[in-house]
C-alpha positions in Angstrom: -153.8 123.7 90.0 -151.7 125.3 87.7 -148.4 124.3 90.2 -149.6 120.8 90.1 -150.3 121.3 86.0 -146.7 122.4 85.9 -145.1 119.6 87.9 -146.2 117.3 85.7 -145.1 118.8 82.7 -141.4 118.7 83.6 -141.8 115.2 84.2 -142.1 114.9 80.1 -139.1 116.4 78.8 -135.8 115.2 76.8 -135.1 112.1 74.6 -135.4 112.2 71.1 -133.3 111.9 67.3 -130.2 109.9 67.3 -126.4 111.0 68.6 -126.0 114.4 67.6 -122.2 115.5 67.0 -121.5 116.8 70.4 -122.4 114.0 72.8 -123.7 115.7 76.6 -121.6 113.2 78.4 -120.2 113.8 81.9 -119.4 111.3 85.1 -121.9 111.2 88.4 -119.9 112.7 91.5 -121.4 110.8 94.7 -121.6 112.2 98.3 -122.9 110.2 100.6 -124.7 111.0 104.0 -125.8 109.0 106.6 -125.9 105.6 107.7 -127.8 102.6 108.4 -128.9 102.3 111.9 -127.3 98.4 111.7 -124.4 98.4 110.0 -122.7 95.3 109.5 -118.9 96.2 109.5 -117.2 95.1 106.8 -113.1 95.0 105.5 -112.2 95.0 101.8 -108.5 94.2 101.2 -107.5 95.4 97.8 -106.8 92.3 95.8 -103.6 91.0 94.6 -101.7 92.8 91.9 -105.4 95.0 91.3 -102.6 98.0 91.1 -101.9 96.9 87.7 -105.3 97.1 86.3 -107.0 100.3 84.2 -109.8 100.1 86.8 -109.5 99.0 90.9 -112.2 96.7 91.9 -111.8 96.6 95.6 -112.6 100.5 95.1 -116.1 99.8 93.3 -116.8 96.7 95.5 -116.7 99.3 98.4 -118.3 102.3 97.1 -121.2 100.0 96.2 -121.7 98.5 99.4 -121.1 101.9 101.6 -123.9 103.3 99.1 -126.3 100.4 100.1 -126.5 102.2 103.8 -126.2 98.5 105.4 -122.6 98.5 105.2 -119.6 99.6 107.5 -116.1 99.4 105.8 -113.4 98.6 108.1 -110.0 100.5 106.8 -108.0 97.6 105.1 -105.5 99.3 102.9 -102.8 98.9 104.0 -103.1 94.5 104.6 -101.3 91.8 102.0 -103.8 89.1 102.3 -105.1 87.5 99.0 -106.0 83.7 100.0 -108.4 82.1 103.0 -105.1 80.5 104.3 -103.4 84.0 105.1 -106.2 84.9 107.5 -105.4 85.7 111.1 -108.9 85.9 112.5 -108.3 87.1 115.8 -107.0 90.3 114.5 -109.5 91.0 111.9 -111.8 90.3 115.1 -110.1 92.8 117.0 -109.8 95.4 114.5 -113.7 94.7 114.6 -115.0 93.5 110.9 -117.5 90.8 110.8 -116.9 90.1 107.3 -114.3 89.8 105.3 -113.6 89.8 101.4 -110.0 89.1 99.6 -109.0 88.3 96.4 -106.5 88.4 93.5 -106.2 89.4 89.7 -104.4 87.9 87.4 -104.1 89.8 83.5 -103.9 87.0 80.9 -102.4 86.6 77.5 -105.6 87.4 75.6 -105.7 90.8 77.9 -108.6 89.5 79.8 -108.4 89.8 83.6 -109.4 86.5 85.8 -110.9 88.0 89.4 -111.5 85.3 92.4 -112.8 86.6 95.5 -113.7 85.2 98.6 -116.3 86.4 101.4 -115.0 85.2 104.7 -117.0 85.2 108.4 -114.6 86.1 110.9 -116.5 85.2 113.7 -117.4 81.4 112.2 -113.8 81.7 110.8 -115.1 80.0 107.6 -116.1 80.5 104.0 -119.4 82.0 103.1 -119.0 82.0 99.2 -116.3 82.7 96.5 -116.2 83.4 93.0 -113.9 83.2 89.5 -114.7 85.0 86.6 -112.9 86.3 83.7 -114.0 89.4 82.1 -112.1 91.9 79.5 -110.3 94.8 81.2 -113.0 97.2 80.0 -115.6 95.5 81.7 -114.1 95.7 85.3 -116.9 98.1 86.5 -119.2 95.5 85.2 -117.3 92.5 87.1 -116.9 94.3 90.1 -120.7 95.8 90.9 -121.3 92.1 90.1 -119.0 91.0 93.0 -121.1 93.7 95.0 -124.2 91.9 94.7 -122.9 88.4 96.0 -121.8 90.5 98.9 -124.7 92.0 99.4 -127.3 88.6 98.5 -125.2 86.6 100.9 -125.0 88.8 104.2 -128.7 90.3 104.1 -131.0 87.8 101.9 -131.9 90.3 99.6 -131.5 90.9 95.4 -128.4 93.2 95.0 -129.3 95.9 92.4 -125.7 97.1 91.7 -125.7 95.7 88.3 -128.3 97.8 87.3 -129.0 101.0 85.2 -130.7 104.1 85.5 -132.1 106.4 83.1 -132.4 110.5 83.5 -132.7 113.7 81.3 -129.8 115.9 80.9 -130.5 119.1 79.6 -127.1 121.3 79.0 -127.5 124.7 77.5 -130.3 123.9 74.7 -129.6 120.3 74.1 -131.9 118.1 76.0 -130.4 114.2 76.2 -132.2 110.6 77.3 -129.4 109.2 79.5 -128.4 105.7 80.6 -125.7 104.9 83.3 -124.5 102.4 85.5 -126.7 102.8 89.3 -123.7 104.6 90.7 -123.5 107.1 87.8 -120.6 106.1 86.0 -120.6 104.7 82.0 -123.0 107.8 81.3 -124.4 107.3 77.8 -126.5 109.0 75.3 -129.8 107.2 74.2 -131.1 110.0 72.0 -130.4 114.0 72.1 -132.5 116.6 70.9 -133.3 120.7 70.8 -136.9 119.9 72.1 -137.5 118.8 75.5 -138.1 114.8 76.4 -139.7 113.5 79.8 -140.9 110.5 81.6 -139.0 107.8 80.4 -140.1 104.2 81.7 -138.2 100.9 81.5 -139.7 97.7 80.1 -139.9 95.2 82.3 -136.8 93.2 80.5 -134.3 96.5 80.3 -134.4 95.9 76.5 -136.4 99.2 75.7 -137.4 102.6 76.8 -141.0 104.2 76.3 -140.7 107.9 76.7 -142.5 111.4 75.7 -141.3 114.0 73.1 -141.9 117.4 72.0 -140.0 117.3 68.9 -143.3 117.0 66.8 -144.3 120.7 69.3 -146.8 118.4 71.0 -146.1 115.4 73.4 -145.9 111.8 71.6 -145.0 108.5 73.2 -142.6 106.4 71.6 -141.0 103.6 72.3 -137.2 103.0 71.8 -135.3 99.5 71.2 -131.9 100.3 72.9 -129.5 97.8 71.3 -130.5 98.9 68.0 -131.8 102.4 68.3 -135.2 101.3 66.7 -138.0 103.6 68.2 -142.1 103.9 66.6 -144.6 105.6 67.8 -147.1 104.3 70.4 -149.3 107.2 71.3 -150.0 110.1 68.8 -153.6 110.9 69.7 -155.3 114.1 69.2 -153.7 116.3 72.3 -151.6 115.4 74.4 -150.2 112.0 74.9 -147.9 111.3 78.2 -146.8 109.5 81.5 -146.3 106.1 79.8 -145.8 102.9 82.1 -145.2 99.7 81.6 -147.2 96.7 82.4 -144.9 93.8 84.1 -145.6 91.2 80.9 -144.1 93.9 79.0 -146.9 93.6 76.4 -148.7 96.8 77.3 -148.0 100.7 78.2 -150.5 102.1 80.6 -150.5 106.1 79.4 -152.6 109.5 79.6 -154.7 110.4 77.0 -156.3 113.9 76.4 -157.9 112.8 73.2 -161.7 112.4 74.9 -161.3 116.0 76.8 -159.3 115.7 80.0 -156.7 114.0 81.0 -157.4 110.1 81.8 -155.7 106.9 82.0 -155.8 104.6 79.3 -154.0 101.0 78.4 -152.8 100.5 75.0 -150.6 97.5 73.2 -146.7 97.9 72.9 -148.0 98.4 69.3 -150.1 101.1 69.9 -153.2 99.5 69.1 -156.2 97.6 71.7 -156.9 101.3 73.1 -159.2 101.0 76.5 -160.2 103.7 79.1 -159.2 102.9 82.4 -160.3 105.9 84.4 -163.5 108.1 84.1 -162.9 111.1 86.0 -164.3 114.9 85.9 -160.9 116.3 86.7 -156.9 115.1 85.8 -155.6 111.5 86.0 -153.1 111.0 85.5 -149.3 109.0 86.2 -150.1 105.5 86.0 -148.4 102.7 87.4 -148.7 99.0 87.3 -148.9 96.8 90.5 -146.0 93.8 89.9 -148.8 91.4 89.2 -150.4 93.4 86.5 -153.8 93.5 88.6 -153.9 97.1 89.9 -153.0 100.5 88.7 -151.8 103.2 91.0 -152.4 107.2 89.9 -152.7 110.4 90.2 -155.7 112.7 90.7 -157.5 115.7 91.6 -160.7 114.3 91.0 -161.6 115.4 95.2 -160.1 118.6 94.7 -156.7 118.4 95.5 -154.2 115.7 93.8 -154.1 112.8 95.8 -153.2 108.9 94.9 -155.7 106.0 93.9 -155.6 102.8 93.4 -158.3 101.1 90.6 -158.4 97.8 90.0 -158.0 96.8 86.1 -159.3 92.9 85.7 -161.2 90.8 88.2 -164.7 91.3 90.2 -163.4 94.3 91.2 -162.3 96.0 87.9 -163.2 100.0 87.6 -163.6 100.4 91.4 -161.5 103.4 92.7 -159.7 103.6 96.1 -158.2 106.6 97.6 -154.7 105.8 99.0 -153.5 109.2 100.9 -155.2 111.1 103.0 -152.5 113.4 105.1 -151.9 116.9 103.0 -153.5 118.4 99.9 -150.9 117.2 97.3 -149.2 114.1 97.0 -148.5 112.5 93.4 -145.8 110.8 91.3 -146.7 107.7 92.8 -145.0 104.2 92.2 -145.2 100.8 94.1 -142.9 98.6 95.1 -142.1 95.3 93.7 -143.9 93.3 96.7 -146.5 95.6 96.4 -146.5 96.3 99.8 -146.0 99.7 100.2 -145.5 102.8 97.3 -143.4 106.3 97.3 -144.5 109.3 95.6 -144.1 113.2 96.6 -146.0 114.6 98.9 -145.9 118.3 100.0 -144.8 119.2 103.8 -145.1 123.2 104.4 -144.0 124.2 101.2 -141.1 121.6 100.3 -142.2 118.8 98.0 -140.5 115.4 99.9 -140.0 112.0 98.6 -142.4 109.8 101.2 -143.0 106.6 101.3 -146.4 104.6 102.6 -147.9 101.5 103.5 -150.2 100.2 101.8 -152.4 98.1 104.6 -151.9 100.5 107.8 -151.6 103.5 105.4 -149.1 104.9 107.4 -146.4 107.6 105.8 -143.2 108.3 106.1 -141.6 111.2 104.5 -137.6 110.2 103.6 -136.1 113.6 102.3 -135.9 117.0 103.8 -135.0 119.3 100.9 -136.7 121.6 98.9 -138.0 120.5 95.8 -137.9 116.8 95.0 -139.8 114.6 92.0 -140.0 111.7 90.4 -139.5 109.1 92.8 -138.1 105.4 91.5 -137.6 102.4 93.1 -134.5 99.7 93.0 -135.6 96.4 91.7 -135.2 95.2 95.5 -137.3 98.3 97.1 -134.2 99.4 99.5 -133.0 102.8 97.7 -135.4 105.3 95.6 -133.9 107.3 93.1 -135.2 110.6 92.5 -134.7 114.6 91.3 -133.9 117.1 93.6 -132.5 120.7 93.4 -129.0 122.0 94.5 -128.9 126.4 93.8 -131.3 125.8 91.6 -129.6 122.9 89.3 -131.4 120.1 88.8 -129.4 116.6 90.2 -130.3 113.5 91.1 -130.3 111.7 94.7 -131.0 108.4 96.5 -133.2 107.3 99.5 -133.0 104.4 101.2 -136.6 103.0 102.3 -135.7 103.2 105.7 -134.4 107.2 105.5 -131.2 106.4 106.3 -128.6 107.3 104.4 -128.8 109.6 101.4 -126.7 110.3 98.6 -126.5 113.0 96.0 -125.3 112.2 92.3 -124.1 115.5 91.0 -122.8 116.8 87.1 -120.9 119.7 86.7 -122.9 122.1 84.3 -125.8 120.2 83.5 -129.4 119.7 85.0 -130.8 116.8 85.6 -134.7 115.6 85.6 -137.2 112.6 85.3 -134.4 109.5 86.8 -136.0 105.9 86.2 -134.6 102.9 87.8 -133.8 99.8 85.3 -135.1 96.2 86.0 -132.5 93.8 87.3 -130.0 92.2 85.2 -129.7 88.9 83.6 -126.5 87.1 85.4 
């Protein structure tokens, strides 16, 4: 017990008082491994006059797509092709891309950059959508993952979740910092930093805030943190401990652990911090709460049959307070979260001494265990349920890594000299 104890305590670590002087800032190196068992091939030709630009897009537009698992670039470096006129199908087909995206740049007087692109079918020969937009040339990376997302909506049918952001701690020597960066790692900023650690930070539902847990008070606190402004307040600052905060999908309530009635039990609470009400009434520890998308069900962890295992309790309707066990297969399996389509959840479960991302269905109850390392936590899903973001150890450093949902392809985000817990994966982004 005290492993599992201890598991959940580094999940509440880093985040707290604003900017200090020296900002723990450093940029995500990705490797990627594996591939999608269908991959459809794809060729990127670098868009006209993009060599005069601070930032390439074609080079984003690719790295986000190749990350995605579902797509296979087809080399395209070296072509001058910029407008759907240019196109000699018949060699594109032969050089064997089914898709294909051109495009130009053009810098204008104000500084902004205009970007067109289209997305071409080479075996229809036609047009499967285009887009113009102007952006300022600091915001290429921005304009860029956008363009990623069309990409990716039009030619599987599902939500792109480049455009999104994930948060992590970053502890570097004694400094512990609440990070936010883009999904691939880059525009790495500092929420809050702080001597004391900070864990489990949680997105609300709109991206506009982050509820989290500190120690800078020598005791765990929940507070909640306005991110355009800075604003935080305190949500949770019960007698004991106070931690694994979650968000319901209105955004109106946190769904937290509360030690203040003995053990460790789930309650719900207001954004405010007021309304208090006892979800769970266990003998033992329950604890990491998390919110079906329809707000009707709450997914945990407990070790209320001996070992920690995952239930699922219903909060509201005819059903409200009854309990369901969820895993069966090993003694430990926690850090649970479901999918958007609530369909299916991943958490960690144990496999002969490695602690592996899996993932399970819901209705057959059948698992599927995605990562073969040593010591992974804090599983997240994307906003679209296709990649899971999560903490993993390299020589003993803390980094963090992505799944697909399939097992496919993994990469591994790396930072030189820091270590890196407790990732959360952002909402998706207003257009």
């Amino acid at each position: 017990m005290s492993c599992y104890i201890n598991r959940l305590l580094r999940g509440l670590f880093v985040f707290l008082l604003c900017l200090a002087s020296t900002s723990l800032y450093a940029a995500l190196d990705i490797q990627i491994f594996g591939g999608g068992t269908t991959q459809i091939p794809i060729a990127i030709v670098p868009f006209e006059e993009e060599a005069r630009l601070q930032q390439s897009v074609t080079s984003v537009v690719a790295a986000d797509l190749q990350r995605s698992g579902l797509f296979k670039l087809v080399d395209a470096k070296s072509q001058a092709l910029y407008k759907p006129g240019q196109i000699d199908y018949t060699d594109w087909a032969v050089r064997g891309a089914n898709a294909l995206v051109i495009g130009q740049t053009l810098i204008l007087p104000n500084g902004q950059v205009e970007i067109r692109f289209y997305l071409m079918d080479v075996a229809k020969k036609v047009q499967l959508t285009s887009l113009i937009t102007t952006v300022p040339m600091t915001q290429l990376r921005a304009a860029a993952h956008h363009i990623a997302d069309v990409i990716y909506e039009t030619l599987t049918g599902d939500v792109g979740v480049f455009r999104t952001r994930i948060a992590y701690v970053l502890k570097q020597q004694n400094k512990y910092a609440l990070q936010i960066a883009d999904a691939d790692g880059f525009n790495a900023q500092s929420v809050i930093e702080y001597s004391e650690p900070i864990i489990s930070p949680a997105w609300s539902p709109d991206g506009s805030a982050l509820a989290y847990v500190s120690f800078e008070n020598k005791k765990p606190i929940i507070y909640v943190q306005i991110l355009a402004t800075g604003e935080r307040r305190v949500v949770a600052d019960f007698r004991g401990s106070n931690s694994a905060p979650t968000w319901s999908p209105d955004g109106k309530r946190l769904a937290v652990v509360l030690t203040k009635d003995g053990s460790s039990q789930i309650f719900v609470i207001n954004v405010d911090g007021s309304g208090v009400q006892r979800i769970s009434r266990s003998s033992g520890i329950d604890t990491e709460p998390n919110f079906s998308s329809d707000g009707q069900f709450i997914i945990f962890t407990s070790d209320r049959g001996g070992s920690p295992q995952i239930y699922r309790t219903a909060i509201s309707g005819p059903k409200s307070g009854v309990v369901e066990r969820l895993t069966f297969e090993g003694n430990y399996n926690v850090s649970p979260q479901l999918s958007t389509d609530g369909k299916q959840f991943t958490f960690i479960h144990r496999n002969n001494n490695r602690f592996n991302v899996a993932i399970q269905n819901i209705a057959t109850g059948q698992m599927q265990l995605l990562t073969n390392s040593q010591f992974d936590e804090s599983p997240s899903f994307a906003p679209n349920d296709k990649i899971i973001l999560y903490a993993t150890e390299v020589r003993g450093r803390g980094i963090l890594s992505a799944v697909t949902s399939d097992g496919q392809t993994r990469q591994e985000l790396s930072l030189q000299g820091g270590d890196i817990r407790e990732p959360a994966w952002g909402p998706l982004r207003s257009r």
